[in-house]
N, C-alpha and C positions, 0 to 999 in steps of 0.2 A: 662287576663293572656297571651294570644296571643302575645298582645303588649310587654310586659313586659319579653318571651323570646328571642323575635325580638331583643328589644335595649340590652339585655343580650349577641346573638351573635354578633350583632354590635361591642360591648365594648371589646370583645373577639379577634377579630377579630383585632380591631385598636390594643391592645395589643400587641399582636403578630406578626402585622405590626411593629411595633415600636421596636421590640426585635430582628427583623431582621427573625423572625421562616418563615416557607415556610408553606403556606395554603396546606390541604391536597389536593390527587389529588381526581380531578371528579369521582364518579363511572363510571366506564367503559373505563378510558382512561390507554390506551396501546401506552409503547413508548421504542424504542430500539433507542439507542445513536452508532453511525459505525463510525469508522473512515477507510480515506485509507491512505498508508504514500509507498513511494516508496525509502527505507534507503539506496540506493546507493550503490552499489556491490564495490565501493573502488577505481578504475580507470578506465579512458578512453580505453575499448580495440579496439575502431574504430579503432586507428594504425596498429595494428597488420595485416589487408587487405591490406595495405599501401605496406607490405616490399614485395621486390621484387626479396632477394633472402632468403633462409633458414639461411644466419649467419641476415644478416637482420632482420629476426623473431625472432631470438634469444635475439638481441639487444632490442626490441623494447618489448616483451614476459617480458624483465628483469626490464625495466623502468616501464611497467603496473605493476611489483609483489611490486617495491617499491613505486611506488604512493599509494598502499593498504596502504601498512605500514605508511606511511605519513600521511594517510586522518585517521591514528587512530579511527577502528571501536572502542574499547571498552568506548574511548572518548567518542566518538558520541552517543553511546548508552544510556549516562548516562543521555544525553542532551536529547534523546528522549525521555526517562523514564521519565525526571520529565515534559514537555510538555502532557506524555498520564497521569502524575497522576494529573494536574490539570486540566483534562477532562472527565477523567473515562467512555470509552466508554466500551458499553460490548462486542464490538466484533470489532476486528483490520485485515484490511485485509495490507499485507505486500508484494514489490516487490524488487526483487534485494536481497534476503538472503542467502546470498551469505555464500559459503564455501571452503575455499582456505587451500591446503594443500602443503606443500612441505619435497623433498627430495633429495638425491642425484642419478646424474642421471641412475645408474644402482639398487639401494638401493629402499628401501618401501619411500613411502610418508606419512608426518604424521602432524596431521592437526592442525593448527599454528590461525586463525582463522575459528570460527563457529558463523554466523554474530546471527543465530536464540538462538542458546544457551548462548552466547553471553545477547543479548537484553533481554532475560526471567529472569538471574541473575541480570541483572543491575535493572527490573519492581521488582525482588520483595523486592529487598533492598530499592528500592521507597517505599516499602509496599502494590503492586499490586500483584496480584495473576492468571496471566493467564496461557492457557494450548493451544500447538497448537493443533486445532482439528484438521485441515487438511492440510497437504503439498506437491506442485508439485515440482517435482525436474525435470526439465525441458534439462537436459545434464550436461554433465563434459567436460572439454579442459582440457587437457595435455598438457605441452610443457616446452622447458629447458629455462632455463630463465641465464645459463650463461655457461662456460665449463664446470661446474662440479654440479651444480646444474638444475632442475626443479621443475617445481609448476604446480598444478594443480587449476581451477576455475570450481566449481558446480553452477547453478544459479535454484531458487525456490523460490515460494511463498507461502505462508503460511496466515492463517486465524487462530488469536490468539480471543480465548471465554474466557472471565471472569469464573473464578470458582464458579462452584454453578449454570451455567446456564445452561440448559439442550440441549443436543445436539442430536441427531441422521442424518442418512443419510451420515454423512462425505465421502467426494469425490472427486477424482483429474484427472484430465484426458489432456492427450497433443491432439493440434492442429494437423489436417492434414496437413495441410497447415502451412509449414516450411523453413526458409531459408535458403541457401546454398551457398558457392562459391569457387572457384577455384583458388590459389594461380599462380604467375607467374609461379612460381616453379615445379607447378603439386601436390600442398595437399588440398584437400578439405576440409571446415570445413561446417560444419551443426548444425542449429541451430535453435532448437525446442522451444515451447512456452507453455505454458498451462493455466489450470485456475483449481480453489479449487472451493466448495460451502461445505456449513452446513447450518442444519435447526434449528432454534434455537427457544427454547419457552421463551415466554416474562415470567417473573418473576412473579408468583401466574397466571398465564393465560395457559389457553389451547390449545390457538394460534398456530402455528408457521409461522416461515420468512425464505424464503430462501434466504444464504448471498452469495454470490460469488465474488469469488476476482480473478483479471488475468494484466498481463502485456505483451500488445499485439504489435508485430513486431515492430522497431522504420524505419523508412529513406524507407520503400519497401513498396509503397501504396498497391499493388495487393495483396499479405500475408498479410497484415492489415487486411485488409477488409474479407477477405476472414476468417481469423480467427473470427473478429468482426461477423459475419452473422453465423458463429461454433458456438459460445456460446450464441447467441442469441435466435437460434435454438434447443439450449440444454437446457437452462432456459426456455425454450415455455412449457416445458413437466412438470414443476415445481406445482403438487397439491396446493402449498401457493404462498401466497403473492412474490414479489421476488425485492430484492434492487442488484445489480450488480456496485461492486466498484473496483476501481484500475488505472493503469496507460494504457490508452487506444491509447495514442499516436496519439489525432486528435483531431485539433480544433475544434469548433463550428461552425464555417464555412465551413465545408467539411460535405457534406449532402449524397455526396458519400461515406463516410467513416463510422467508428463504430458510432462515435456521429450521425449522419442520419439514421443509422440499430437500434438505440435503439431510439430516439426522434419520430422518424419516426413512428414506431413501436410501440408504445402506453406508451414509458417511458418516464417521464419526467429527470431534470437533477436541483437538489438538489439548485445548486448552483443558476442556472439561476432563479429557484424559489421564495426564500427568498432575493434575491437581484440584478433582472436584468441583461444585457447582459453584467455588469461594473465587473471588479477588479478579483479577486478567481484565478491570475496570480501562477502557480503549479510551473513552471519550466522556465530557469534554472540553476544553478549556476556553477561556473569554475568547472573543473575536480578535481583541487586541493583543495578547496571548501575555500579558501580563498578572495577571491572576496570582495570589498567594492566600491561603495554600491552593494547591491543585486542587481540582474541581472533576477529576474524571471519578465517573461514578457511574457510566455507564457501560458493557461491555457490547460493542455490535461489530468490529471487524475479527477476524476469525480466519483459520486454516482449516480446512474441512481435508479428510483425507479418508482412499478409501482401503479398510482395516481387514481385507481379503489381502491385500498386496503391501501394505504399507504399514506402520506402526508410529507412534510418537513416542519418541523417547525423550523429550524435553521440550518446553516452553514457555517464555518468559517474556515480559516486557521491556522496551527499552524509550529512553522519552520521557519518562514517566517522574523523575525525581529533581530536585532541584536542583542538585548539582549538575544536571544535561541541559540546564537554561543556557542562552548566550550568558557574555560578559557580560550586556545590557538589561539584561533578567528577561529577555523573551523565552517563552518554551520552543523547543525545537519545532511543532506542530501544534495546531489542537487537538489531535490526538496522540496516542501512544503508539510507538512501532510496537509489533508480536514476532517474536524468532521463534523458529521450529526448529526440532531435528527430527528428520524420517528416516526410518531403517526399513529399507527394503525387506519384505517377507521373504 
């Protein structure tokens, strides 16, 4: 009798290999799927330190407000939408969600895009259904962007959960350690950073993960780091397991930097994982995001996870090929999204 239900799941089994069905999963095996994606705040504002006098700023304020409108977020979002609905992670962390409003310049401002509300319409017309749990809104610039107009830029990140997954803890906090600089002119602008986390329970499991997501300083090593060793130091205090994704702004190579504060530190790094020191190139493409071929050649966003509690069993980019351009040939970002899958230890 033994034998005879042996070759019965056998026959079952090949069956169902053959139909293309997915084998159930092991008892016990726990798996949360992350992606990070850094969706591009819309244009280059590195110019803007550039001018050297205030009509300067003005000029250079009004060419970043229209490279927004050129690199068409709601385009792009559509393009992201259907890249997250053939991946279906449960939990997105997002940088660069950006919120640009404008008005005239003694008048209210009123807001023209909202990159997060924006991207939420376009997933659930994909037929996804997430919710932000948690958002840093990390500052606002104001500035006129011609004689008779201004526009403002909000920058934030966000950590979007699948509906139906359970969340508690949600949390956002800014960096001490912030940059700053001083116009030829005498205006200073400052500019703050932060990070999100949520704890999310795996689906039928008691579990939970803590997620965290942050977009930390670009071009200022000493604010890097110094932020990177913040939230490292903030996630230490973490009761669960803990995966920390986003755009960290440091190679692999720099052991002085955030990638060394978390490698170093008992995290592994998703990518290097499942496929070596090669390829998982994140970033990055023109401002205007027209570029051919791609230009990403560089890799600095990252899933960091800690390999006591957590495993990567897969990791791949998305973003990243020509066919994920709009119609109009924009890339979806100028970066690459990174998906993970984690398997709970």
């Amino acid at each position: 009798m033994a034998r005879r239900w042996a070759a019965l799941l056998v026959a079952v089994g090949l069956v169902a290999a053959a139909l293309g069905l997915a084998a159930p999963a092991q008892a016990g095996t726990r798996q949360l799927k992350v992606a990070t994606y850094n969706i591009y705040l819309g244009a280059d504002l590195a110019p803007l330190a550039l001018a050297q006098t205030p009509q300067e700023l003005v000029a250079r304020a009004g060419i970043a407000y229209d490279q927004v409108v050129a690199t068409d977020f709601p385009s792009r979002a559509r393009a992201i939408s259907r890249l997250l609905r053939n991946e279906r992670p449960e939990v997105v962390g997002l940088q660069e969600v950006a919120l640009w409003k404008k008005g005239p310049l003694s008048g209210p401002l009123h807001t023209t895009y909202d990159f997060l509300d924006i991207l939420l319409r376009e997933l659930r017309k994909a037929g996804l259904h997430y919710r932000a749990a948690a958002v840093d809104t990390t500052g606002t610039i104001t500035l006129p962007i011609s004689a008779t107009e201004r526009a403002s830029f909000t920058n934030r990140d966000a950590i979007l959960v699948e509906d139906g997954l359970p969340v508690t803890n949600a949390q956002s906090h800014l960096y001490a350690a912030k940059f700053s600089f001083t116009t030829p002119f005498g205006v200073t602008f400052t500019f703050p950073r932060g990070w999100s986390a949520v704890d999310v329970a795996l689906k039928g499991k008691p579990t939970r993960v803590r997620v965290a997501t942050t977009h930390l300083q670009p071009g200022v090593p000493p604010i890097r780091n110094a932020q990177g060793q913040e939230l490292y130091a903030a996630l230490a205090q973490s009761p669960y397991p803990v995966t920390a994704l986003g755009d960290f702004n440091t190679l692999p190579t720099e052991a002085t930097g955030p990638y060394g504060t978390f490698t170093n530190g008992g995290y592994h790094d998703a990518w290097l994982t499942t496929h070596g020191p090669w390829g998982g190139f994140t970033a990055i493409q023109d401002p205007d995001l027209r570029n051919l071929p791609s230009k990403l050649s560089a890799r600095i966003d990252y899933v960091f996870y800690q390999p006591a509690h957590l495993s990567a069993v897969s990791a791949h980019l998305i973003g990243d090929k020509v066919r994920d351009r709009t119609p109009t040939g924009l890339w979806p970002s100028d970066h690459a999204g990174l998906v993970v899958g984690l398997r709970l230890q």
